[in-house]
ROROVO-911436 format. One record per residue (C-alpha): residue number from 1; x, y, z; residue in three letters. Coordinates in Angstrom, 1 decimal. Example, Ala and Ser with C-alpha at 12.3 -4.5 7.8 and 13.67 -1.06 7.14 Angstrom:
R pos      u      v      w code
R   1   12.3   -4.5    7.8  ALA
R   2   13.7   -1.1    7.1  SER
//
This chain:
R pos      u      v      w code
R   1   47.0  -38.4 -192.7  UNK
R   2   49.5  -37.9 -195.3  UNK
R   3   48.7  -36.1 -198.6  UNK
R   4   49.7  -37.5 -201.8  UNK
R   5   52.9  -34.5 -201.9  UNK
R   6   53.9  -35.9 -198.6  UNK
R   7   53.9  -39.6 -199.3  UNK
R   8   57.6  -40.4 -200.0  UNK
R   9   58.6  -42.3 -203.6  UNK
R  10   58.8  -45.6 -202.4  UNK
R  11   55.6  -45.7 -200.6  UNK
R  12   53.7  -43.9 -203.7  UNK
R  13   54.8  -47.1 -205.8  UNK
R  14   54.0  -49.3 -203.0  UNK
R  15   50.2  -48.1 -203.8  UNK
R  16   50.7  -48.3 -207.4  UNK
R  17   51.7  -51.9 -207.2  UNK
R  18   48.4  -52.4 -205.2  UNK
R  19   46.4  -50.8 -207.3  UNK
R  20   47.7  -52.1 -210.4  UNK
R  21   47.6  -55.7 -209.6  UNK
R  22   45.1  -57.6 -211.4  UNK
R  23   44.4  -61.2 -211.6  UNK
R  24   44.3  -63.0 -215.2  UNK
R  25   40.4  -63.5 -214.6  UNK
R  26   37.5  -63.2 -212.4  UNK
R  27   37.8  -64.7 -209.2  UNK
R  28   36.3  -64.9 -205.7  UNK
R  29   37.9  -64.2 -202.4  UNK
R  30   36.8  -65.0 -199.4  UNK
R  31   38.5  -66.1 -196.2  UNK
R  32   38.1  -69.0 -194.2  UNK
R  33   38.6  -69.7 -190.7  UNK
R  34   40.5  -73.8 -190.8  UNK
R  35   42.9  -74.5 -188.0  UNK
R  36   43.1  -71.8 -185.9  UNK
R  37   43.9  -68.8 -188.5  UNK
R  38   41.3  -67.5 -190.9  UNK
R  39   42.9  -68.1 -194.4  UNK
R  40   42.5  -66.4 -197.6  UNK
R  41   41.9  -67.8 -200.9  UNK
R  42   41.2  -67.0 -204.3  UNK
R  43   38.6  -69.1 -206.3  UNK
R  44   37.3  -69.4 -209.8  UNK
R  45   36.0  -72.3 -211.7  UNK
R  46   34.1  -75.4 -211.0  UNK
R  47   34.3  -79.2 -211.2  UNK
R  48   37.0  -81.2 -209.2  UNK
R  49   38.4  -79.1 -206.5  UNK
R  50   41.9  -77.9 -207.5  UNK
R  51   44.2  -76.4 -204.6  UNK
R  52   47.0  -74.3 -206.1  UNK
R  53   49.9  -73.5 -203.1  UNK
R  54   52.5  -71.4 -203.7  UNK
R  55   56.1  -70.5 -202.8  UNK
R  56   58.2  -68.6 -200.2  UNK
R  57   58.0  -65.0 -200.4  UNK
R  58   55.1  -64.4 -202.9  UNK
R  59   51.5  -65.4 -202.0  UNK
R  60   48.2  -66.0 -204.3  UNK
R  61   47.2  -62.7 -204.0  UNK
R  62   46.7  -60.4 -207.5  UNK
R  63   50.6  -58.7 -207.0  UNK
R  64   52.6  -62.4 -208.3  UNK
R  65   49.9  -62.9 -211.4  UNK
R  66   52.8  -61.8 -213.5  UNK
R  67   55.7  -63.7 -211.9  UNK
R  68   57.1  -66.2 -212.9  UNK
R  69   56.9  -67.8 -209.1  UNK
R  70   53.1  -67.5 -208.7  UNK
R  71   50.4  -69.1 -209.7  UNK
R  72   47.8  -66.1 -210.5  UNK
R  73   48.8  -66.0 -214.3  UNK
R  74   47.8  -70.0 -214.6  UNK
R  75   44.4  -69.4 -213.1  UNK
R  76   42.9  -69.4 -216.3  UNK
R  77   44.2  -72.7 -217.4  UNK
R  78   43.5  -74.4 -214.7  UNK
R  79   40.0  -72.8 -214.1  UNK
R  80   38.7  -74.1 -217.5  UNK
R  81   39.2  -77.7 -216.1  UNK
R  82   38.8  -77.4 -212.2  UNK
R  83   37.1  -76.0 -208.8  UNK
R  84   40.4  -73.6 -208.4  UNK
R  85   41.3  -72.7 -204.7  UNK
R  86   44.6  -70.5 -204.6  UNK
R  87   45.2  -69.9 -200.3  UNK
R  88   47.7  -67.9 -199.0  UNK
R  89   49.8  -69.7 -196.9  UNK
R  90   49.8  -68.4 -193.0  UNK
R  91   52.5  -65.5 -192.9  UNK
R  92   52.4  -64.7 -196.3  UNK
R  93   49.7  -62.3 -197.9  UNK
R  94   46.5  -62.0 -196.4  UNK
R  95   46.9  -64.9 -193.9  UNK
R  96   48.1  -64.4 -190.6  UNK
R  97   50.7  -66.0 -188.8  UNK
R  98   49.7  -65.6 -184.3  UNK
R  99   52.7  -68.6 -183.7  UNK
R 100   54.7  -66.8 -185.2  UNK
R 101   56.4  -70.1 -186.8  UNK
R 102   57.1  -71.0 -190.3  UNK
R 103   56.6  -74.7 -190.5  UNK
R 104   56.2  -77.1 -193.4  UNK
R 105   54.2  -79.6 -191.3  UNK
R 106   51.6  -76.7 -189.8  UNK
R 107   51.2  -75.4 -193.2  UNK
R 108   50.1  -79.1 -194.1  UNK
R 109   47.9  -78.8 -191.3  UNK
R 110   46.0  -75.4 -192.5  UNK
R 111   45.3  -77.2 -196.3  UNK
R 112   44.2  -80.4 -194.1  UNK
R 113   41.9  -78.1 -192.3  UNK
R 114   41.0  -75.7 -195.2  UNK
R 115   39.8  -78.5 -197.2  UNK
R 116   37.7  -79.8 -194.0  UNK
R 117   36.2  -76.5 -193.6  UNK
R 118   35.3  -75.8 -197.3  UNK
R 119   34.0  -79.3 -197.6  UNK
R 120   36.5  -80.4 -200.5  UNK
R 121   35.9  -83.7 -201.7  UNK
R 122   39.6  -85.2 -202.5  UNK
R 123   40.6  -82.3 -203.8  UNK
R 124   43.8  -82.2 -206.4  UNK
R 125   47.2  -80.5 -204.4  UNK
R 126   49.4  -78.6 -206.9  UNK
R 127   52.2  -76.7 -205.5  UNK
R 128   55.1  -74.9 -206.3  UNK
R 129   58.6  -74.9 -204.3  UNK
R 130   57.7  -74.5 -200.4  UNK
R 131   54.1  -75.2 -201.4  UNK
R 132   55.1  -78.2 -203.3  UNK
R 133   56.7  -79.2 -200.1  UNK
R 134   53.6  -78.8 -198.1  UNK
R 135   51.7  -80.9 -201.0  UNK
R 136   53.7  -84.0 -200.5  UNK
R 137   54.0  -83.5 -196.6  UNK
R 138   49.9  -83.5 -196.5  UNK
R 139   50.3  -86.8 -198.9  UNK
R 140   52.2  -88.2 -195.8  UNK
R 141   50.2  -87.2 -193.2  UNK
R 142   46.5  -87.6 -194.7  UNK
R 143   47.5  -90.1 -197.3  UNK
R 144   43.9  -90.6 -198.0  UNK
R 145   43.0  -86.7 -198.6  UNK
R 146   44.8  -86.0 -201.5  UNK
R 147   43.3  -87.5 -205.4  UNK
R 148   46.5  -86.7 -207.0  UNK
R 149   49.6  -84.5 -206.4  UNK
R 150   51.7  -82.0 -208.3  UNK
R 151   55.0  -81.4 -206.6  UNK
R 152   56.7  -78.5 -208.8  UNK
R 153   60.2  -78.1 -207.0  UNK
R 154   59.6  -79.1 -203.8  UNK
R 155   62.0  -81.7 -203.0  UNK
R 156   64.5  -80.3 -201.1  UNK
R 157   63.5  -80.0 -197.5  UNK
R 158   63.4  -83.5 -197.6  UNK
R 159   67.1  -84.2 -197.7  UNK
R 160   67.4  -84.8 -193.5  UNK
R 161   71.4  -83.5 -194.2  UNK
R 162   71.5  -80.2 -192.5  UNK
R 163   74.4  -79.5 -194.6  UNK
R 164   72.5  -79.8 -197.7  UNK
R 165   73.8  -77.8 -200.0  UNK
R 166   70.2  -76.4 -200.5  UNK
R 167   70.6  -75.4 -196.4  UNK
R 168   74.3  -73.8 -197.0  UNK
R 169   73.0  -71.6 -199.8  UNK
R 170   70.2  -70.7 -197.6  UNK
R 171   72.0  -69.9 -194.6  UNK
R 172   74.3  -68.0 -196.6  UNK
R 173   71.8  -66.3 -198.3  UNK
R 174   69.2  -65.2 -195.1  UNK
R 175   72.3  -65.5 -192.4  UNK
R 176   75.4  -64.0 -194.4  UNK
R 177   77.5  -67.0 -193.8  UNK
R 178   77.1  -71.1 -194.5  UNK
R 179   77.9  -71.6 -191.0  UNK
R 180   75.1  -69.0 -189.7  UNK
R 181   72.9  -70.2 -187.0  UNK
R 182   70.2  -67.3 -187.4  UNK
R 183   69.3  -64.4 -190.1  UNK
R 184   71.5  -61.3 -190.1  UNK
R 185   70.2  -58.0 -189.0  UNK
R 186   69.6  -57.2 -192.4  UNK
R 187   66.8  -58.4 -194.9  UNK
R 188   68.8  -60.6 -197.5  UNK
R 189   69.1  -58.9 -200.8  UNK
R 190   66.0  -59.5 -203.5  UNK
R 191   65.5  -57.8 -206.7  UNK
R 192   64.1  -54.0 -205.8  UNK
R 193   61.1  -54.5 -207.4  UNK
R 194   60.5  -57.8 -205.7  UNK
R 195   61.6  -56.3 -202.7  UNK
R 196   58.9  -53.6 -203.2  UNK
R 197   56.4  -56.2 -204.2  UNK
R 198   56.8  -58.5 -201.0  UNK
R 199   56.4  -55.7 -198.7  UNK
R 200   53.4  -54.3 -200.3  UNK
R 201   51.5  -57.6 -200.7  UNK
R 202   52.6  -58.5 -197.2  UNK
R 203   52.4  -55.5 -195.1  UNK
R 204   49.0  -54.1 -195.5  UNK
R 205   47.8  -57.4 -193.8  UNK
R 206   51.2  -58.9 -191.6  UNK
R 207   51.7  -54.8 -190.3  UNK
R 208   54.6  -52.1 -191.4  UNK
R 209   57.9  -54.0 -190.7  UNK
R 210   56.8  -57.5 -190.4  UNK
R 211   59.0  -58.6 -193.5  UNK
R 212   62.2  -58.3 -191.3  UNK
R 213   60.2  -60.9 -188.7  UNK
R 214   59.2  -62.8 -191.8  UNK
R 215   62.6  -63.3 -192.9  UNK
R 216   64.1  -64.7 -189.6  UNK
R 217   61.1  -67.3 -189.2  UNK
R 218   62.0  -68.1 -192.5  UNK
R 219   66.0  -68.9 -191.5  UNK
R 220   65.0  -72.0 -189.4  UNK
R 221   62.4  -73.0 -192.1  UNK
R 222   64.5  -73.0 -194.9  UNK
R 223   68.1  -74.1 -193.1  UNK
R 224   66.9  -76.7 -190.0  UNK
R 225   65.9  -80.2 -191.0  UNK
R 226   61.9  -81.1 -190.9  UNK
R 227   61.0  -84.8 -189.3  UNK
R 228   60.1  -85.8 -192.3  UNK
R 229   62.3  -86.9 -195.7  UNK
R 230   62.5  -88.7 -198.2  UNK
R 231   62.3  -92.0 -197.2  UNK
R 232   58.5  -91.0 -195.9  UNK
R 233   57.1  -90.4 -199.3  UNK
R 234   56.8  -94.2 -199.4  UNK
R 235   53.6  -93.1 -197.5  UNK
R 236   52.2  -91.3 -200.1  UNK
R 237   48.9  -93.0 -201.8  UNK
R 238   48.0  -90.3 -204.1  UNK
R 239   49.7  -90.3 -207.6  UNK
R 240   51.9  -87.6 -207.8  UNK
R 241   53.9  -85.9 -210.4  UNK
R 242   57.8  -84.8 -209.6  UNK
R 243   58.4  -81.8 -211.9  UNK
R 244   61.7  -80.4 -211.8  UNK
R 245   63.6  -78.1 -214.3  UNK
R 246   66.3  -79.0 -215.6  UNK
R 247   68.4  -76.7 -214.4  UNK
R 248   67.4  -76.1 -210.8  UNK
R 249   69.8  -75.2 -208.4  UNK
R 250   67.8  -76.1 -204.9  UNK
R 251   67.7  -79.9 -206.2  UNK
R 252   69.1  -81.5 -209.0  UNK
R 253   67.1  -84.0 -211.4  UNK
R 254   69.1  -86.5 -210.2  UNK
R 255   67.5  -86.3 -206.9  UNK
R 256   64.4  -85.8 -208.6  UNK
R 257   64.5  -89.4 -209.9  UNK
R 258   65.5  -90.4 -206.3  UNK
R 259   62.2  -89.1 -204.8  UNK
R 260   60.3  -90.3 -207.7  UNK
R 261   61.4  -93.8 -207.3  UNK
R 262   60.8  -93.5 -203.9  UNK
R 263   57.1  -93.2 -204.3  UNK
R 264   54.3  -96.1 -205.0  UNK
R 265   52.2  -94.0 -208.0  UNK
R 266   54.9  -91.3 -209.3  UNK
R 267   55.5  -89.8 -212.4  UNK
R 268   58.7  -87.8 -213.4  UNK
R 269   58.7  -84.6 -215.5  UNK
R 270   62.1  -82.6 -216.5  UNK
R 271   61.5  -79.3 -218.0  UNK
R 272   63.7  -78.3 -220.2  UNK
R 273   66.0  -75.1 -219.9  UNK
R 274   64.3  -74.7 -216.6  UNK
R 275   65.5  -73.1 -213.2  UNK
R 276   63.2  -72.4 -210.6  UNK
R 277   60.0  -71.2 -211.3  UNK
R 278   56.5  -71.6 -213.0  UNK
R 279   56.9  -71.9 -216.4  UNK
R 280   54.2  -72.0 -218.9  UNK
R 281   55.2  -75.5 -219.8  UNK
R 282   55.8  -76.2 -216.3  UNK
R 283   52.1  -75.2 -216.2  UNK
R 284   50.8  -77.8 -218.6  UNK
R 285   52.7  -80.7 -217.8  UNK
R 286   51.0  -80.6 -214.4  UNK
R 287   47.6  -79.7 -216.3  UNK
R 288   48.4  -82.4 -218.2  UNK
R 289   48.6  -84.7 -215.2  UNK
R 290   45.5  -83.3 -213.4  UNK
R 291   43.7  -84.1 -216.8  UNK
R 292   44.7  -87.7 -217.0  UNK
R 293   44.0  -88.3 -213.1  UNK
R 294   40.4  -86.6 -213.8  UNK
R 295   39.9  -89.3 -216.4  UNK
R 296   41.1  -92.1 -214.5  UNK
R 297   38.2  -90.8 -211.6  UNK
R 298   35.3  -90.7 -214.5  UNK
R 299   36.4  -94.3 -215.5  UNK
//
């Protein structure tokens, strides 16, 4: 066992990011086994269950209740209003990965099974960037599970063009060329204190090293084509709310109005001066949403 003198620098902060993380308010955690994995969530709140999914590379967990790409520091909001469920999707956090595959249409699966094995009643989706993604993919598949939908940019994946230019910057980014056909050797760059943050929220649970593995599962997910795109939003019952910022460089509101057009019961919402992220408006124009489609159910 190491003593505090031997631990070096950067895994001493490591354990003071841990220990220092705290969300906004009071919650619950518990894990649940739904599909195979057992799957870790975050609750507070009551009424109208509320399923908040998050992005790539941050989870739910306490660590991103500060960042502007998680959803800890809206848990208040939202739990004032709703039953608030925030999972971690499998690979990231506290939820393990055994296929060792990132996939859009498995992690639709785990919140189809989630809900099944925490006995949600159409429960509101809400997600942000990949988990936005999986929100409108589980609208697809289980058309009839969803109440209402929040898709906060999480459009992209749906473009079937493998050249997208969504997939170039990716493959660029995770392979070190637009022509890569796998991740380089070494972890693409992110902010050092992200970087820190990521493998401290990750690791504890995934094991020392895994964010290297994380990142090449995460080349095919974010670069190869899923069978699904636009077009099948058609498919989608649930009313559901395209938010988009206004200056968002994975898909631009142009698109945006594409999708929304696309679906039977949309809404559109630009943010203004808005790149990718959760923004606090961000956060009550989909409150704003929920609201109304709570309304709509007590009529």
């Amino acid at each position: 066992m190491q003593t505090q003198a031997q631990r070096s620098p950067q895994q001493g902060a490591r354990r003071d990011i841990i220990t220092s993380a705290r969300f906004p308010i009071t919650v619950t955690e518990n894990y649940v086994e739904a599909n195979g994995i057992n799957i870790w969530y975050a609750e507070a709140g009551q009424g109208i269950p509320l399923l908040l999914l998050h992005g790539g590379i941050v989870s739910n967990g306490p660590l991103w209740a500060d960042s502007a790409y998680g959803w800890g520091g809206h848990l208040g909001r939202f739990a004032e209003h709703f039953r608030v469920i925030a999972p971690d999707t499998r690979g990231h956090g506290r939820t393990l990965n055994p296929s060792g595959v990132l996939s859009y249409p498995v992690f639709a699966e785990d919140v189809v099974a989630l809900t099944r094995a925490l006995q949600l009643e159409k429960p509101f989706l809400c997600g942000f960037s990949d988990g936005g993604i999986t929100a409108s993919v589980v609208g697809i598949m289980a058309p009839d599970l969803p109440r209402a939908i929040v898709n906060l940019a999480g459009l992209d994946m749906f473009d079937p063009d493998p050249d997208s230019s969504s997939r170039v910057m990716n493959r660029t980014w995770l392979g070190g060329d637009p022509h890569a056909t796998k991740a380089k050797s070494t972890r693409p760059d992110l902010p050092p204190a992200m970087d820190q943050k990521v493998i401290a929220d990750f690791e504890p649970t995934q094991g020392t090293g895994y964010i290297t593995a994380y990142f090449d599962q995460l080349f095919d997910l974010w670069t190869v084509p899923m069978e699904y795109t636009t077009d099948d939003l058609a498919k989608t019952t649930a009313p559901t709310l395209i938010l988009v910022g206004d200056r968002e460089t994975s898909l631009g509101v142009e698109e945006a109005v594409t999708v929304y057009r696309t679906l039977p019961h949309g809404e559109l919402g630009v943010i203004p001066n808005a790149d990718h992220g959760i923004s606090s408006l961000a956060g009550t124009m989909a409150l704003d949403f929920l609201l109304r489609q709570r309304a709509a159910v007590s009529e």
